[in-house]
N, C-alpha and C positions, 0 to 999 in steps of 0.2 A: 617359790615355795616358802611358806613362812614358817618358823621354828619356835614358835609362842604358842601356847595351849594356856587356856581360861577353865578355871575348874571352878564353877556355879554351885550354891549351898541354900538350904532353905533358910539360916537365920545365922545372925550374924556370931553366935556360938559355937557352930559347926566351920565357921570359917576360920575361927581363932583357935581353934584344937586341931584343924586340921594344918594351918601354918606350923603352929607347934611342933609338929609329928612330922611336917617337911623339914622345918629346922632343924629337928634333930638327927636328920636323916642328913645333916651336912649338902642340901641340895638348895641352892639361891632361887629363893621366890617371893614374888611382891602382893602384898594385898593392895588392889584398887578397886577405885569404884566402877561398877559392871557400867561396861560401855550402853548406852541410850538404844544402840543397837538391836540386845540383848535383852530378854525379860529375864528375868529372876527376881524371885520373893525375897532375896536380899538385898539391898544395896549394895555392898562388898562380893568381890571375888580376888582367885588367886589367881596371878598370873607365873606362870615359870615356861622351860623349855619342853621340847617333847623329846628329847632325850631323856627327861628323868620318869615319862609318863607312866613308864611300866611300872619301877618302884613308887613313887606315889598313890596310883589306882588298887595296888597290893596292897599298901598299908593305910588308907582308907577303909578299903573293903574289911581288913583285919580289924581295924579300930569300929565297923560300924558308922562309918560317918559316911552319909545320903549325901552327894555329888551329881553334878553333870557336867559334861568338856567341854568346850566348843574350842575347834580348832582353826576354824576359819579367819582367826582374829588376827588385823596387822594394824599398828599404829600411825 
């Protein structure tokens, strides 16, 4: 079982406010580029653990910021 969650953004603005709003939430997550895999209209997504998904997915929805997960992702 893998413990990486991918949270997908329509443009690369949404990515960089939403890293913001994780970092400030004291919770470790990386912006990469959305694996070939994956379609998304951006190039960048976040990656982090799905321990912190609950608080994440809160304070997205709080901020208004359009997301999707994919949790199937392992490197």
């Amino acid at each position: 079982m893998d413990n990486n969650i991918l949270y997908l953004f329509n443009n690369t603005r949404a990515v960089i406010l939403a890293h913001k709003a994780i970092r400030q939430m004291n919770l470790k997550s990386l912006i990469i580029p959305v694996p070939r895999s994956i379609s998304s209209q951006c190039g960048m997504c976040i990656e982090t653990t799905k321990i912190n998904e609950i608080d994440i997915d809160t304070t997205l929805e709080e901020l208004n910021i359009a997301f999707k997960k994919y949790s199937g992702y392992s490197k």
